[in-house]
N, C-alpha and C positions, 0 to 999 in steps of 0.2 A: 286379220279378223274383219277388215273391214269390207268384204264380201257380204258376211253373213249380217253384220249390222246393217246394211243396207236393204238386205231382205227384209228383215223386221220390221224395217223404217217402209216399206212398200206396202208390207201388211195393215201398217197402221194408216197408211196413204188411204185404201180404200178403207177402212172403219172411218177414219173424216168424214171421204168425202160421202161416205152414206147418211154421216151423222148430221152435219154442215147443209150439206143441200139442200134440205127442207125449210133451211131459213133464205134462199135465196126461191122457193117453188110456192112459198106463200100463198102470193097475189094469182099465179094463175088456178093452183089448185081450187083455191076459193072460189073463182070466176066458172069453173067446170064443173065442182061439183053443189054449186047455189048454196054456199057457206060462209062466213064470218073471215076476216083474215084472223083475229084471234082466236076461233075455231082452227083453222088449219095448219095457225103456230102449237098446236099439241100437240100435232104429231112428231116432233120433238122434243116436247115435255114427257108424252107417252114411251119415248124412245129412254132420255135419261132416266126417269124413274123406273122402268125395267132394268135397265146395266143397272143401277145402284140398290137393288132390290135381289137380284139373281147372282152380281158377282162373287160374295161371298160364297154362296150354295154352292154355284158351278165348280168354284175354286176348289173345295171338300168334296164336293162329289167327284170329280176330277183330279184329284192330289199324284194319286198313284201312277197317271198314266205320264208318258214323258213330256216334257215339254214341245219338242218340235210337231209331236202328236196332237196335242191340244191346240194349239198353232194351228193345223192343219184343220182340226174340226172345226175351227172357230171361224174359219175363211168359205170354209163349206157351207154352215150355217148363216154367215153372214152374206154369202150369195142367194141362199135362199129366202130368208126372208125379204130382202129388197126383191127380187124377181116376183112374189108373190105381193108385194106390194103395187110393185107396178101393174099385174093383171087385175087388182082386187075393182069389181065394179062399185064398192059403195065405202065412204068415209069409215064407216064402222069396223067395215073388215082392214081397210087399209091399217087402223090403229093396232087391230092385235097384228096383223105385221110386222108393225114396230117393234113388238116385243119379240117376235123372233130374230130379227136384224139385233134388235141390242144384246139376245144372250151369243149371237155368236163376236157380237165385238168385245162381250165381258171376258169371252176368251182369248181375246187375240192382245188387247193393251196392255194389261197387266204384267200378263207371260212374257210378251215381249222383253218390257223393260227389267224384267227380273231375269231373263236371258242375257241382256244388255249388258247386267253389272256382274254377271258370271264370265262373261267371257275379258274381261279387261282388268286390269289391276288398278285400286283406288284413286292413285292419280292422275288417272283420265277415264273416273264412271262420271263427272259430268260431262262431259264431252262428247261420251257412248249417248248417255240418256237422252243429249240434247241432240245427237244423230236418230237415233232410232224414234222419240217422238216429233224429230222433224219431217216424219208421214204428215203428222197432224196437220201442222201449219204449212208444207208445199200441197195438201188436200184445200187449205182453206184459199192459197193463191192460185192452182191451176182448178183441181177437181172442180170446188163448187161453184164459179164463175163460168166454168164451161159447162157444169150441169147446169147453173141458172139462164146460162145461152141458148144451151140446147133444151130446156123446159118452154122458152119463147119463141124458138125456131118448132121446135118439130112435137113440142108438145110436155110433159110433164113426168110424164109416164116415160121418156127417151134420158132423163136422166137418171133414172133410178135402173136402167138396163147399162148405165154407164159404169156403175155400181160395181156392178151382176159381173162385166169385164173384169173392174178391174181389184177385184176378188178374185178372180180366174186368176191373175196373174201373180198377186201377193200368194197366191199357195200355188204355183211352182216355184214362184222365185226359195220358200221357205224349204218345198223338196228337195232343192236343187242343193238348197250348202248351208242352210244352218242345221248345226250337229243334235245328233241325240242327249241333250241336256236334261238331266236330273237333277232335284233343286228337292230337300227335306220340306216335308210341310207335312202337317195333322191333316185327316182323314174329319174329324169332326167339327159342328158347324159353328159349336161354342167358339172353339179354338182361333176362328175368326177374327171374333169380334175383341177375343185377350188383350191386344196392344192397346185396347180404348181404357184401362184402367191407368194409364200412362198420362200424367196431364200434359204432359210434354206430346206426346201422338197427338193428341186429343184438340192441342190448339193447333197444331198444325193442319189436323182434317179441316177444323174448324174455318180456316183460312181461306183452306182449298174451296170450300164449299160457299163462302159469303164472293171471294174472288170472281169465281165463275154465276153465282147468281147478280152480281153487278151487271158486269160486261154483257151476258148474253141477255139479259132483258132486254139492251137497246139490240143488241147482233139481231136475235131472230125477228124482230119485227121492223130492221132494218129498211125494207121497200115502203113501210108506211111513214117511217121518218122523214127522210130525202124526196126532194123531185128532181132527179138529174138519175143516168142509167145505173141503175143498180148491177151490173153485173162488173162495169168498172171498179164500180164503191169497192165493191165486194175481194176485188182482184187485189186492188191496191193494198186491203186492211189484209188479205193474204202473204202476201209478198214483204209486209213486211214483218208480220208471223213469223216466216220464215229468218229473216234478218234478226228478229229478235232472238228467238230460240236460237240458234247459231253463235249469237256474240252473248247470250246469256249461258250459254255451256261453258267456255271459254272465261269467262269472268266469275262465273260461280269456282271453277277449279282455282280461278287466282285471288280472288278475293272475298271466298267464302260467300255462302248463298244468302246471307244478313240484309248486305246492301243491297243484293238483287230484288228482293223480296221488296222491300221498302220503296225504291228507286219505282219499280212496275207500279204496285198501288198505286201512288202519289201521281205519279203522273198519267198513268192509265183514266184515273177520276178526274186530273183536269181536262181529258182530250173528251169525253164522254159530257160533261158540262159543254165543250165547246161545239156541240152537235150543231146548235143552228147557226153558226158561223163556218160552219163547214157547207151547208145547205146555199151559200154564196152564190157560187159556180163550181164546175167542175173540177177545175187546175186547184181550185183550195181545199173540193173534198179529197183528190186523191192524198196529198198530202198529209191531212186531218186522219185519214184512214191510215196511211201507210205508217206515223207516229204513234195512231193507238193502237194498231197489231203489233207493231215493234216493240210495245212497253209493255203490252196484255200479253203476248208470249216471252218474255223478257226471266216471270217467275217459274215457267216449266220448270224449267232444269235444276234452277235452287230448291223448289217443292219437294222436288223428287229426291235430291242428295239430302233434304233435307228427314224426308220420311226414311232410306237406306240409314242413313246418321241412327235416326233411333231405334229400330227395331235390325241392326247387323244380325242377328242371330237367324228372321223368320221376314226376308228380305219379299219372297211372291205375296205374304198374306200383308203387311202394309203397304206395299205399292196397291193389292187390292182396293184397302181403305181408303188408300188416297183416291183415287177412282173411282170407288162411289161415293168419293164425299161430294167430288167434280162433278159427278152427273145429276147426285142432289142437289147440286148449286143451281143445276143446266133446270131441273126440275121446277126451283121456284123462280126461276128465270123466268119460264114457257107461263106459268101461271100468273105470278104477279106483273109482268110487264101484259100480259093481256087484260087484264083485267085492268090496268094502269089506261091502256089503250081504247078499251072501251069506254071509261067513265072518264077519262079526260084528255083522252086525245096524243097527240105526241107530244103535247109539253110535259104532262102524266109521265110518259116512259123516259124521258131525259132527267125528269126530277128524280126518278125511281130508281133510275142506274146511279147517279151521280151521289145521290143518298148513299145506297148502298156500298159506294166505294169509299164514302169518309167513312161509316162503320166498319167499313174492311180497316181502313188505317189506323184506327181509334182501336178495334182489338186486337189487331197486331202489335202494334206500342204496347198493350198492355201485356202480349203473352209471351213475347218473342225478345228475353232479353239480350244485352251487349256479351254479357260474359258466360261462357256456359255453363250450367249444373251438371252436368252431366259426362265426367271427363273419361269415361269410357267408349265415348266417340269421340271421332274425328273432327266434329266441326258443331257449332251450336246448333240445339234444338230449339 
């Protein structure tokens, strides 16, 4: 199987690094098009809030058709939108772009992973999960430091055709060998949002959604933080994404997704405080970065066994949930660290994240107990 899980894992490669790069194109976009750098951080706010806005919809509107089909359209769609980004002559059009780049990545993440746990038997779906969204974080170590390279070599517009590639390539990779997969789901848009009457779902989205609006308030406005080469920064906090998601699959499967959860907050918030101690020199920010990617991709894997855990029955439509809870996060991320950035600078957005992350841990403690309620799953909700 592990053909096909790599395809997916390729697919979701380019939805990163579509998603990702715009936090390392910042500084030049802003400089071309006589705009704000927290102006030009929306175009990533513009991106999440569409995926978490449309992915439900897309999901119901789409039930019927197969999965490796949808796969397919969502790699289509998500070439186009970045290709039409890259030609757009003005901020305004570039924004509704975003919104088509993020309905085809609403189609490609979710499916993905909900393909992921069909094809494996439950003693290695975190392992699958932690494979196939390990697109994300090898996008956030290779793709988006070599878009952020090639935004300052040859221009801004040359990453976003980088994109445009390697979408091309996630949908044949997904032609070539992952199977026609059929997965039960409702047709209506209600049916959706069902799992959220669950207080058990409900802290978990909850999680998902405070997690990533921590982290990426500092992530996207990351070149205004640092004075040392941001596309290093950028590589390092990639790479170790990577490491993390990897030995967070593996450890979620052995030691239940609890500690993992817990372990990433905690330490994720104190690497985010230590921003300007990282801002040193270079040898202490890769390090700094490479320990906060490794801790902030750390809870993938648990998130996700932990969402599969509660809703076994209707496995595509909560991985949905948990995905646009993530993008909602990515959403107040792009807003409040800009607005953090405007009125006070990057001490503002270090306080902003580092906040947010004790709130992450203080409601986690409070929702996410030791012993389960719940013994019709496998592992605590």
């Amino acid at each position: 199987m592990t053909p096909k899980l790599y395809a997916l894992a390729l697919g979701n490669f380019a939805v990163g690094t579509g998603m990702f790069v715009t936090a390392g194109l910042v500084l030049p976009i802003a400089g071309d098009l006589s705009i704000s750098p927290s102006a030009a951080g929306q175009l990533m706010t513009v991106f999440a809030l569409a995926y978490a806005l449309l992915s439900p919809v897309l999901a119901a509107l789409t039930a019927k058709l197969s999965k490796r089909r949808l796969l397919l359209i969502g790699l289509g769609v998500l070439a186009a939108g970045n290709a039409l980004t890259a030609l757009s002559p003005t901020f305004g059009l570039m924004l509704g772009t975003r919104v088509i780049a993020a309905a085809g990545a609403a189609m490609v993440t979710p499916v993905a992973s909900a393909v992921a746990t069909a094809l494996v038997g439950p003693e290695r779906r975190g392992r699958a999960l932690a494979l196939v969204m390990g697109g994300l974080t090898v996008a956030s170590a290779i793709g988006v430091p070599l878009g952020t390279w090639m935004g300052d070599v040859a221009g801004w517009r040359s990453a976003l055709w980088l994109v445009v590639g390697l979408a091309a390539v996630g949908f044949a990779a997904v032609a070539l060998v992952v199977p026609d997969v059929r997965l039960p789901a409702s047709t209506r848009i209600r049916d959706r949002f069902t799992p959220l009457a669950d207080r058990g779902v409900l802290a978990v989205l909850l999680t998902q959604l405070l997690i990533f609006a921590g982290g990426f308030s500092a992530y996207t406005y990351l070149g205004s933080l640092i004075d040392l080469p941001l596309a290093a920064v950028l590589w390092a906090w990639g790479v170790g994404g990577v490491v993390g998601n990897a030995v967070g699959g593996r450890l979620t499967d052995a030691y239940g997704p609890r500690r993992m959860v817990f372990l990433g907050i905690a330490g994720a918030t104190v690497l985010m405080a230590l921003l300007p101690v990282a801002n040193l020199n270079l040898g202490v920010a890769l390090v700094w970065a490479f320990v906060w990617g490794a801790l902030g991709w750390l809870i993938g894997p648990s998130q996700q066994y932990r969402t599969v855990a509660a809703v076994p029955g209707n496995v595509p439509v909560g991985l949905g949930l948990l995905a646009s809870s993530q993008y909602l996060g990515l959403f107040v991320a792009g807003i409040a660290g800009g607005l953090a950035l405007e009125w006070y600078g990057r001490t503002g957005v270090i306080v902003l994240a580092s906040a947010l992350g004790v709130v992450t841990l203080l409601f986690t403690m409070a929702t996410y107990p030791a012993v389960t309620r719940r013994p019709k799953t496998d592992v605590a909700v």
